[in-house]
Structure formats: structure tokens, C-alpha cells
C-alpha positions in Angstrom: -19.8 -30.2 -39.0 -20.5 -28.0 -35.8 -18.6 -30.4 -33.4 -15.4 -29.7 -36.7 -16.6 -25.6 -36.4 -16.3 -25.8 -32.4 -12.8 -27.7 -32.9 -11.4 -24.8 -35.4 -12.7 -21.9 -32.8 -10.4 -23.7 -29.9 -8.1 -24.1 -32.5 -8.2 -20.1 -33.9 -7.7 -19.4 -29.8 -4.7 -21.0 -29.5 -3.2 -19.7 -32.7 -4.1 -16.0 -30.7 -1.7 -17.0 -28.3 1.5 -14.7 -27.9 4.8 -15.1 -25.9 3.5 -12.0 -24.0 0.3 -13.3 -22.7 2.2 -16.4 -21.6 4.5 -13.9 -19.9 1.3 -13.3 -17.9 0.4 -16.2 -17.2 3.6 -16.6 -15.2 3.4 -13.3 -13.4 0.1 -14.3 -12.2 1.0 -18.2 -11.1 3.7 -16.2 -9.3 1.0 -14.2 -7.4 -1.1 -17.3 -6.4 1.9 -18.9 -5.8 3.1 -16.1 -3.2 -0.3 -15.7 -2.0 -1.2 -19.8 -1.2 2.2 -21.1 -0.4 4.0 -18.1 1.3 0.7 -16.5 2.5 1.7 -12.8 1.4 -1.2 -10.7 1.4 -3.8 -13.5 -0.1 -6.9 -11.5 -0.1 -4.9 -9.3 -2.7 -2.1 -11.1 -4.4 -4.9 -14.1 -4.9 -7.2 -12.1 -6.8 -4.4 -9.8 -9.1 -2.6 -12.9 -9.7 -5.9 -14.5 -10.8 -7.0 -11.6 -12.6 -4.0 -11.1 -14.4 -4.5 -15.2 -16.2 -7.6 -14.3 -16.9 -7.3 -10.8 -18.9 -4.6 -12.2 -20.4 -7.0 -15.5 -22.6 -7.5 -15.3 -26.1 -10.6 -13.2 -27.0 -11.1 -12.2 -23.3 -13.2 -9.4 -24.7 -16.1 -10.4 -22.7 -13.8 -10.3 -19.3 -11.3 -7.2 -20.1 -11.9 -3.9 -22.4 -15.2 -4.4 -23.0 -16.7 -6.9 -20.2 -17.1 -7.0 -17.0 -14.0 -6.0 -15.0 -14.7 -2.6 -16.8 -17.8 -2.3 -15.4 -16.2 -2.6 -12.5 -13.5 -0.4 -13.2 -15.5 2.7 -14.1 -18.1 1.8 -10.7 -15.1 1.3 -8.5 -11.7 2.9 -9.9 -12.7 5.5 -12.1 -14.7 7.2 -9.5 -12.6 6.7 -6.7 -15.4 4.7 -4.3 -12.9 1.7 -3.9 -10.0 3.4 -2.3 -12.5 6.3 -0.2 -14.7 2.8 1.1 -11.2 1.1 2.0 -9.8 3.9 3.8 -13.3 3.5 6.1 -12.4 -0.3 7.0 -8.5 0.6 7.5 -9.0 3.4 9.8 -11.6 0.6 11.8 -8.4 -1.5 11.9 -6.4 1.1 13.4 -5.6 1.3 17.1 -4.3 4.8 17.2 -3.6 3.9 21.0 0.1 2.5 20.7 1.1 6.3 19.0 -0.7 8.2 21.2 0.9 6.3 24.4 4.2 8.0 22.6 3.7 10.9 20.3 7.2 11.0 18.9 6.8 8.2 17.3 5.1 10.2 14.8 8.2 11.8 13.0 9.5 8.2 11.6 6.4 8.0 9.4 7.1 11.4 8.4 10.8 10.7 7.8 9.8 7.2 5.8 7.5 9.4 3.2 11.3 10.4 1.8 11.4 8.3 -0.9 7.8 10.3 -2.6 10.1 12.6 -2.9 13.0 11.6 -3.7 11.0 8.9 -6.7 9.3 12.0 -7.9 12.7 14.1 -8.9 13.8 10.8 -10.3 10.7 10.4 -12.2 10.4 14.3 -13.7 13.4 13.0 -15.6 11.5 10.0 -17.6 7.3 11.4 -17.5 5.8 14.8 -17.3 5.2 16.4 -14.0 1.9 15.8 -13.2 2.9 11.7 -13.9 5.9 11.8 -12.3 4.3 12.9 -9.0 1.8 10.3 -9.7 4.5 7.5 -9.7 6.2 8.7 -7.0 3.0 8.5 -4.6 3.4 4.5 -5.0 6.4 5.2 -2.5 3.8 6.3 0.1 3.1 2.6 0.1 -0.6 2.7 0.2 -2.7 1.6 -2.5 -5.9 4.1 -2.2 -3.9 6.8 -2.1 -1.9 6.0 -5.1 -5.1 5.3 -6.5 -6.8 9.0 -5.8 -3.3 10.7 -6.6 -3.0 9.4 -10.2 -7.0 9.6 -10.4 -6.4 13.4 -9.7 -3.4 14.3 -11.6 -5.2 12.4 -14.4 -1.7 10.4 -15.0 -1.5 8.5 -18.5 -0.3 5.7 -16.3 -3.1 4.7 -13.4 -2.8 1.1 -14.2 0.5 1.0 -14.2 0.5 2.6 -10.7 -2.1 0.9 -9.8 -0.5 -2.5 -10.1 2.8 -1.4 -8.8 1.5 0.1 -5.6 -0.6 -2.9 -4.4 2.1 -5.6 -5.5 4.7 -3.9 -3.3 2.2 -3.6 -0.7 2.1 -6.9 -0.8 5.9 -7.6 -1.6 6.9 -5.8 1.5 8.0 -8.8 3.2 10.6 -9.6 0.5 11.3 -6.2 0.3 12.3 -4.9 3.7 14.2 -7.0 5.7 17.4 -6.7 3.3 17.0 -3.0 3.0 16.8 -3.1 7.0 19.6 -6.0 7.0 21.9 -3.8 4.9 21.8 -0.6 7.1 21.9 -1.8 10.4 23.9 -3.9 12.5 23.3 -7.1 14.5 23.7 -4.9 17.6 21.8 -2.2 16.6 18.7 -5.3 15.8 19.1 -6.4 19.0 18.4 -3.4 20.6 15.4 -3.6 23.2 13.0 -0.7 23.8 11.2 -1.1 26.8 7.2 -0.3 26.2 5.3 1.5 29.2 1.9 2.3 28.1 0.2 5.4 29.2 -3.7 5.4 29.6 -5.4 6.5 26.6 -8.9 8.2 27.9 -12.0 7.0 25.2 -12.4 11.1 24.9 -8.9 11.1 23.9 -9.2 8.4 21.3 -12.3 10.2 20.2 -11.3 13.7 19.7 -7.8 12.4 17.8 -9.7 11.4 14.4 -11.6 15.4 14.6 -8.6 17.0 15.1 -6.4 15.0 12.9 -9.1 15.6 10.0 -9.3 19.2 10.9 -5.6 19.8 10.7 -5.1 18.1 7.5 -8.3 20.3 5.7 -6.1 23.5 7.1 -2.4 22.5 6.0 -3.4 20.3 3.1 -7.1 20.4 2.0 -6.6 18.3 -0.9 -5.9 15.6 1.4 -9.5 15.7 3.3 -11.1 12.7 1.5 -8.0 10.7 2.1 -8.3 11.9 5.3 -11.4 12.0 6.3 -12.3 8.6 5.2 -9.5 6.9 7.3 -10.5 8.8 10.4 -14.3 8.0 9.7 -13.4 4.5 10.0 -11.2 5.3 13.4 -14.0 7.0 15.1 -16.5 4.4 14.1 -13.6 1.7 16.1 -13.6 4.5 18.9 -16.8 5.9 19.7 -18.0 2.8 21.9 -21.6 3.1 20.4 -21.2 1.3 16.6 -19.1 -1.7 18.0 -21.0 -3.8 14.8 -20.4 -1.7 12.5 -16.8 -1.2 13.6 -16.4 -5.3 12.9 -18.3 -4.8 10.3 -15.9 -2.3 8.5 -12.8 -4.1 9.9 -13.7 -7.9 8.3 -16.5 -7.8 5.8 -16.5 -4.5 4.0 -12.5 -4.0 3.9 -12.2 -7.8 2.5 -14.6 -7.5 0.1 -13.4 -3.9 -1.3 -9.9 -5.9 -1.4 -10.9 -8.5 -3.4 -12.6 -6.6 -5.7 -9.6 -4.0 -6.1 -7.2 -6.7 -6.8 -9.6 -8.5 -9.4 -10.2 -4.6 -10.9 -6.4 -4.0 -10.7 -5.8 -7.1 -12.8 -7.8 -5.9 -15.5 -5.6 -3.4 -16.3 -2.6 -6.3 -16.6 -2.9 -7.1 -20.3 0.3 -8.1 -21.6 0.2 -4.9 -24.3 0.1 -2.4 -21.5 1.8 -4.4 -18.5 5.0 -5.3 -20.9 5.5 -1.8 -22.3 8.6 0.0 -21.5 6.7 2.5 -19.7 5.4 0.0 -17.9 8.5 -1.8 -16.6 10.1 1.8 -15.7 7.5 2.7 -13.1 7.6 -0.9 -11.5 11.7 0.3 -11.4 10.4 3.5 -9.9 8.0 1.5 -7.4 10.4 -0.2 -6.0 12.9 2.4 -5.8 10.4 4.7 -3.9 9.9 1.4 -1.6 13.2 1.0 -1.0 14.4 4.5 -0.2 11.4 4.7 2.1 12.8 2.1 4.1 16.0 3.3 4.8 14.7 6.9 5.3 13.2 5.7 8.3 16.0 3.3 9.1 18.9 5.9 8.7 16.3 8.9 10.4 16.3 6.3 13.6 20.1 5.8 13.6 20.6 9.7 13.7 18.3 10.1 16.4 20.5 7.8 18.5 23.8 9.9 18.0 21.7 12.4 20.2 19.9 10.0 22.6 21.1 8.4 25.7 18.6 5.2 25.7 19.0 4.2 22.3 15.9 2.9 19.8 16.2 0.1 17.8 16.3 1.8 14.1 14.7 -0.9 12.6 11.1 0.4 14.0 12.0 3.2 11.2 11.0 1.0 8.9 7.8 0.6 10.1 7.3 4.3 8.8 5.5 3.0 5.5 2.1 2.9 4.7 1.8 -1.0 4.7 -0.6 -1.6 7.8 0.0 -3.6 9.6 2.8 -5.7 7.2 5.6 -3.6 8.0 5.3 -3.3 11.4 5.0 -6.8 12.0 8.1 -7.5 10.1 9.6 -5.4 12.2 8.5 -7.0 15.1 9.4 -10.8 13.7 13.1 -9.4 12.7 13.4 -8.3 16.3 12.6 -11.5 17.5 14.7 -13.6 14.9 17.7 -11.3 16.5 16.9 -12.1 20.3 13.3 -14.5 21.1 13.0 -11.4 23.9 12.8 -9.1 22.0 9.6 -7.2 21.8 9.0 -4.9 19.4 5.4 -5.2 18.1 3.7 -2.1 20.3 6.4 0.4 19.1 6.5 -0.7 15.5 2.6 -0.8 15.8 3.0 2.7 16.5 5.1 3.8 14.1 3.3 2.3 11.7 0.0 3.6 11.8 1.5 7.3 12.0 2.8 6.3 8.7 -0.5 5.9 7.6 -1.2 9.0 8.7 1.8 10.9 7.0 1.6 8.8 3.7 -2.1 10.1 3.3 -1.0 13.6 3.9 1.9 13.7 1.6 -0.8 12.8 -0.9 -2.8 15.5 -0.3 0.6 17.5 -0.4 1.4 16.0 -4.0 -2.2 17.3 -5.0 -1.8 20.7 -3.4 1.2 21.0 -5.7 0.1 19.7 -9.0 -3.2 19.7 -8.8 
């Protein structure tokens, strides 16, 4: 009789089954699938695409709403700790070095932040304004500040945004390179911009993070977290005295806050929520913000050259987004693809941490507005 009781629960799960958990199920093989076998951002696509099978099982009670990965949620998400302790291990990452060498660089990140704004006048016409500008951080193409933004503006949507920021993040391989393709000629890619690196003094490289923080509590205090935390991180990399706890932040603490963001992300993947209509329209918006991001910087680089006699190679516009360091390396590989000599990893490098930069401080922006 209990083995027949234990056969009719297995049974009653199955019978729970829907076409949109199955739906899931897919979405998440497609994950692992990109993460294993294409090797796109593993340490989060492996966990969301995980997460997102097992939030979606029969009477997953015990794992979703009411288990676990809301524990986690409320410790990690809710509270904003994830993204802040991130933003420590990312700024570790960062060798602010390449942009200092050549400070103009800094004006593509700015110029690749285009599509916030643009996704967020495109978004006022779907969602109030305080989610619209929520969605339309996603384009800033970093996950913690997405994360802080809708947090903030207390959008109905932080899942939603949540999910669509990181997969992009992660997606920006696919996504890219035919945007860059599109607007730029093979000339154009095979453009070579000769790299002379200046000395960067240690003083230098210390007083950068200070100043950068200080700057951003004046024009945009909203943004001094965001900020803050990223610079914490650099000047930990930079000081010369906390060379352990610099690796430390770089390896151990920035992977394991990624792997638990991507399982915590996944739990807000059910198949009620992630299949809405609302849903699928700010993925839509996502990827438009991504896209228009792209050529922003693309089409910003392209002008410059009207005006300059040693021409750039517009694809390091591209590299304007968020997505450290995926963008610029794609950047870098495209160049290469075009002409094996062609070296474009140090400017791109550069470009793309001064996105970083710029992506957090439009956040603080969108806050300073609607907040």
C-alpha cells in the first residue's frame, strides 16, 4: 500500500506538469547548453540555466516561493548586498591603467550609455515611469546596477530585469558582433590603432578611485554605493599593501557572489511570471537597449573620424558597455578575425572599463531623476 501511495504522488507530479514549465525546461537546457558547450559566461549562465529547471518541478515549493532560494533572495537581492559585494570583486578586476594611459577614451563609454536613454522613452510608452526607467537601466549592461536601480525605484518588474540584464550580459557575444558587422565596413575593422603606453605612477592609480568616488557623490550622489563599491574594490587592486585580499576579491568572492546571483536570479524564472506578456516585453526592451548601446558607440567612433586625421577603429565603440571584460574582448577577437595583426585588446580594454564607470553613473543619474 505505501510503495502504491509513493507511485500515485510521482504520478499526481506529473499530472502537475504544464506546457509552460516544459517551456522552461528548454530555456534552461539552452543556458547549460551555452554555458558548457559554447563557454558563454559559465559561472552565470550555468547556475540561471540550472536554476531556472529547478523552480520550474512540480511542487517545488520547498525550492522556489517558499524555500530556500527565497531565503536567499531576501539575504542577497532584496537588500541589495549581492550586487554592492560584486561591485567590490569587479573594481579588484579592473586595471584602470589602459584608460588612464589615454583619457579620451573615456567619452565612448559615455556615448555607449545611449541606449538607457533611448529604452527608457520607448519604455514610458508600455510601464509607468518609475518602471520604465528601471527597464531601461538593463541597457547599461551591468547586472548590479540593474539590480540597485529597480531595487530603488521599487519597479513591479525586478525579476524580470533581473533576468534580462544578466542573460544579455552574458549573450553579448551573440549579440555584438552583427550590430558591429552591420555598421561598419571591412576597412573600417581593419583599422589598426597603434598603442603607446604612458607610465601610470602607483599614486596615480591610487588617487583615481578617491577622486572618481568624490566626483560621482557631487554630480550624482545617488550613485555613491554603485560607486563607491567598484572603486573600493580598485583601490584594494591598487594600494600595493592588500595584494591577498585583492586575489581574494578578484577569484573567490566575485565567483561565489556570481554563482549565487545566477541561482537567486533563477528563482524568480517560474514559468507564471517568466512567460507573462510583461515579461517577454522587457526581454524585447533588453535587448533593444543592448543593441542601441552598441551602435551608439560604434556610430559615436565613426563621427569622430570625419574630424580626425589618424583614424580609430569604430569597433572599440562597442566596447563602451558595461560587460567587463566580454565586450572588449570581442572586440579585440573581431579585430583579429579581420587582420591576425591586428591588436586591439589594450584600447578596447580601455574603453571598456570607462564604460563601467559611465554605466554606474548613469544609474545613479536614473535614481537622481526618479527616485
Amino acid at each position: 500500500m505505501e510503495f502504491l501511495n509513493d507511485l500515485l504522488s510521482v504520478f499526481g507530479n506529473v499530472t502537475n506538469l504544464t506546457w509552460q514549465m516544459v517551456v522552461m525546461w528548454a530555456i534552461g537546457g539552452i543556458l547549460i547548453f551555452l554555458a558548457i558547450k559554447k563557454d558563454m559566461e559559465p559561472t552565470l549562465l550555468l547556475p540561471m540555466g540550472f536554476g531556472a529547471i529547478l523552480v520550474n518541478l512540480p511542487l517545488s515549493g520547498a525550492i522556489g516561493e517558499e524555500g530556500v532560494l527565497t531565503t536567499l533572495y531576501n539575504a542577497g537581492i532584496a537588500n541589495e548586498l549581492f550586487p554592492l559585494l560584486l561591485f567590490i570583486g569587479i573594481g579588484a578586476m579592473i586595471d584602470f591603467g589602459p584608460l588612464l594611459s589615454n583619457p579620451k577614451l573615456m567619452i565612448f563609454g559615455a556615448a555607449a550609455q545611449f541606449g538607457i536613454f533611448f529604452t527608457l522613452c520607448l519604455a514610458s510608452m508600455f510601464f509607468d515611469i518609475n518602471d520604465a526607467a528601471s527597464i531601461a537601466i538593463i541597457g547599461a549592461a551591468d547586472g548590479p546596477t540593474s539590480i540597485v536601480v529597480a531595487q530603488a525605484l521599487n519597479s513591479k518588474y525586478l525579476g524580470a530585469i533581473m533576468v534580462a540584464a544578466y542573460s544579455y550580459m552574458a549573450l553579448v557575444p551573440i549579440i555584438q558582433p552583427p550590430v558591429i558587422k552591420l555598421l561598419t565596413t571591412k576597412k573600417e575593422r581593419q583599422i589598426k590603432m597603434e598603442y603607446k603606453p604612458t607610465q601610470v605612477s602607483q599614486t596615480t592609480k591610487i588617487l583615481f578611485p578617491i577622486i572618481i568616488t568624490v566626483i560621482a557623490g557631487l554630480v550624482a550622489p545617488s550613485s555613491v554605493a554603485l560607486v563607491g563599491f567598484l572603486m573600493f574594490g580598485n583601490l584594494i587592486r591598487e594600494c600595493g599593501v592588500l595584494n591577498s585580499l585583492s586575489e581574494t576579491a578578484q577569484k573567490v568572492l566575485a565567483n561565489l557572489i556570481t554563482i549565487f546571483l545566477g541561482i537567486t536570479i533563477a528563482s524568480q524564472m517560474q514559468a507564471d511570471k517568466f512567460l507573462a506578456p510583461e515579461t517577454l516585453l522587457i526581454l524585447g526592451l533588453g535587448l533593444v537597449a543592448f543593441v542601441v548601446d552598441t551602435a551608439g558607440g560604434v556610430i559615436f567612433a565613426k563621427i569622430l573620424n570625419l574630424f580626425l586625421k589618424k583614424k580609430m577603429n569604430p569597433m572599440i565603440g562597442a566596447a563602451g558597455i558595461s560587460a567587463f571584460p566580454m565586450s572588449g574582448r570581442i572586440v579585440h577577437k573581431m579585430g583579429l578575425k579581420e587582420d591576425s595583426s591586428n591588436f586591439l585588446l589594450m584600447h578596447s580594454m580601455g574603453v571598456n572599463v570607462s564604460g563601467q564607470i559611465a554605466s554606474v553613473i548613469a544609474g545613479g543619474l536614473i535614481l537622481n531623476f526618479f527616485g
